[in-house]
N, C-alpha and C positions, 0 to 999 in steps of 0.2 A: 557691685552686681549682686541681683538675690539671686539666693538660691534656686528661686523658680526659673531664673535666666544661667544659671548657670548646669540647671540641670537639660534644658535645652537643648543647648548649647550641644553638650554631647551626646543627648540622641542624636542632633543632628550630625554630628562628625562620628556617629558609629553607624549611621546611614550610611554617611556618603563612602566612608571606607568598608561597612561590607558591600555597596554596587561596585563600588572599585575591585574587590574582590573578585565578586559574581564575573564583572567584566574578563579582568587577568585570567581568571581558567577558563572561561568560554573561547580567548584570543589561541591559549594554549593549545587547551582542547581540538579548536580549528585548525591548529598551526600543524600539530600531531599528525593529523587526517588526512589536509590536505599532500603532507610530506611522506607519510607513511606507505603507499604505493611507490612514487616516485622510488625514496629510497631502497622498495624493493626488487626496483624494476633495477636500480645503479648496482645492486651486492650481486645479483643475476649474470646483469649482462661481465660484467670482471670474472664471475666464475665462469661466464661458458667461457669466455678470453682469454683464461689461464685454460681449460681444458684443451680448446682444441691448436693450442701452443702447444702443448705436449704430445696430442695426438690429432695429426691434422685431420679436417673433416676428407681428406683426398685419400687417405689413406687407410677408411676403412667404409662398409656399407651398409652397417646400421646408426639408427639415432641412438647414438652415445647416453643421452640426457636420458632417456626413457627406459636403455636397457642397464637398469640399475640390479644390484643384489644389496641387502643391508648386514652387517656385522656388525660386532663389539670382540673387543677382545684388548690385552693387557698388554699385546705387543703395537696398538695401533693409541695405549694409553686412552681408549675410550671407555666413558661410563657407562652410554647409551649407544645406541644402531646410529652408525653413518653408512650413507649411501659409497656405493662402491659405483664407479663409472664404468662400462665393462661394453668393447671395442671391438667387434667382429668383422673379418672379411673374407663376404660371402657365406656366411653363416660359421664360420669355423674360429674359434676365439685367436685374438689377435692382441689385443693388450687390454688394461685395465687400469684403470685411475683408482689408487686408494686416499682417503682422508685419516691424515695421522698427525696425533701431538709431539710435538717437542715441550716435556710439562716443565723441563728445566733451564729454561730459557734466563739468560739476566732478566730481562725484565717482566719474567713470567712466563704463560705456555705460548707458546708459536704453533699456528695453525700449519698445516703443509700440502699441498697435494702430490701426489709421490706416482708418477706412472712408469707401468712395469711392463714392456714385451712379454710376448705370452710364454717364452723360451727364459726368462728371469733378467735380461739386460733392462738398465735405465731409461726408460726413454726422457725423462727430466725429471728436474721438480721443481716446487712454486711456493712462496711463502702466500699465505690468505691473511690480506688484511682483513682489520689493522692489528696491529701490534705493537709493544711499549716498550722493545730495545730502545736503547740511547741513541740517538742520532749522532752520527759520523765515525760510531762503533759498532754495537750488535744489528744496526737495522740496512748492515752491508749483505744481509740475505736477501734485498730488494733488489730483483733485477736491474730497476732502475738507478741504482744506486751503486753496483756493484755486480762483476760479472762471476763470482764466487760460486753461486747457485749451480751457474753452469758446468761447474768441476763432476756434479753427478751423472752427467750425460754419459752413457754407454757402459757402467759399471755395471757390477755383479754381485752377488754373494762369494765367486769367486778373483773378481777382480774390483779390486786386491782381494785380496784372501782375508781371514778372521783380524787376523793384527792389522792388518792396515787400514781397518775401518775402525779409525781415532785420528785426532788432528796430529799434527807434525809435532807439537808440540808433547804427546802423550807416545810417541812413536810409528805412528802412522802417516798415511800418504797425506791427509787434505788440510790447507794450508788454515789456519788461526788466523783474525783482522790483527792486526796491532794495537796492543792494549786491551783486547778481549778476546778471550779463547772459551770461555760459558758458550756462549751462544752457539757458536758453529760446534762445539761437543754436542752440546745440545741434539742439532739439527742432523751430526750426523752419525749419532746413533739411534734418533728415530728413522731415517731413511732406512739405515740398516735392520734396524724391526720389523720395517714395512717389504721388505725385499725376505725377510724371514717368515712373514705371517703367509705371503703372495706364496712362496715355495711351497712352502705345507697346505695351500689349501686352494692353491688356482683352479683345480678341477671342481671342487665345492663350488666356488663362485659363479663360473659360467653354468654350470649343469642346476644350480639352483634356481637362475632365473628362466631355463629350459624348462626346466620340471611345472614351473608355477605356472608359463605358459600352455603348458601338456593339460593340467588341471583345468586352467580357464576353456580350456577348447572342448572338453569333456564335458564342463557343465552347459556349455552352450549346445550341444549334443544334447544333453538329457532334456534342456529346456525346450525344445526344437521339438523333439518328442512327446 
């Protein structure tokens, strides 16, 4: 073969594998697009699903989703503002859904949703997928998988009290999986942060999205004018 055919030769196969190219990211590209709603309508609909599990829509009379307040702070393990869910009836604060990490998780941080009566009792909590505990061990914080989660229901900062919020295993009330006690430590001493951060600061929360509301009404007042 000459050179001249052999040089060819490979333009033509560096043709045809960059359209090859060109093709795979355009398929990609489309693949992205087309999925990329969908998949945000799927992370959506499980968050409002896990909220209003914890706090049913019967049980209070504003939209939850909309009256948000945002935070950071070191006991919720956030770097940046999460939205805080915040649950009124009749206008009068009624509970609150906080977003907290468990950053010491086996298999890394565990997202949580932790809701709090406006009085400081549990009303649940929720693990947010996904998550990369080990399966048939740490990933027993899945309702579905395990009814453990539900040990949080109706506790306190005083029940139990300071000690008893660690697993059995460290001397407290809440029970370890078998074979892994990371995880549920984990899990349940960010609860306990979040039930600490709610204490100190639940009147901040609802009166902050009051306030901003007061403001919004004010400008529409001046603008009116």
């Amino acid at each position: 073969m000459t050179d001249i055919s052999v040089g060819t030769s490979v333009r033509r196969n560096a043709v045809a594998l960059s359209i090859f190219a060109l093709i795979t990211v355009g398929v990609v590209a489309l693949t992205h697009v087309n999925t990329r709603e969908p998949i945000k309508k799927a992370k959506q609909a499980a968050l409002e699903k896990s909220l209003y599990e914890l706090i049913p829509r019967d049980n209070h009379t504003n939209n939850m989703l909309e009256d948000v307040a945002w935070v950071k702070s070191p006991l919720l393990a956030s770097k940046r503002k999460k939205k805080v869910y915040l649950a009124r009836l009749n206008g009068a604060p009624y509970a609150a859904i906080l977003q907290v990490t468990a950053p010491e998780g086996y298999g890394g941080k565990i997202q949580l949703l932790t809701g709090i009566y406006y009085d400081g009792t549990l009303a649940g909590v929720r693990m947010v997928p996904p998550h990369n505990e080990t399966p048939g061990l740490g990933d027993s914080i899945e309702l579905k998988k395990s009814d453990w989660i539900l040990g949080f229901n109706n506790k306190s900062l005083v029940n139990p009290g300071k000690n008893g919020w660690q697993v059995k295993k460290d001397g407290g009330e809440f029970d370890q999986f078998t074979g892994a006690t990371i995880t549920p430590r984990a899990v349940v001493r960010a609860v306990h942060n979040a039930l600490t951060y709610f204490d100190h600061n639940k009147d901040f929360l609802f009166n902050q999205v009051q306030e901003s509301e007061s403001l919004k009404q004010e400008d529409k007042i001046l603008e009116d004018k």
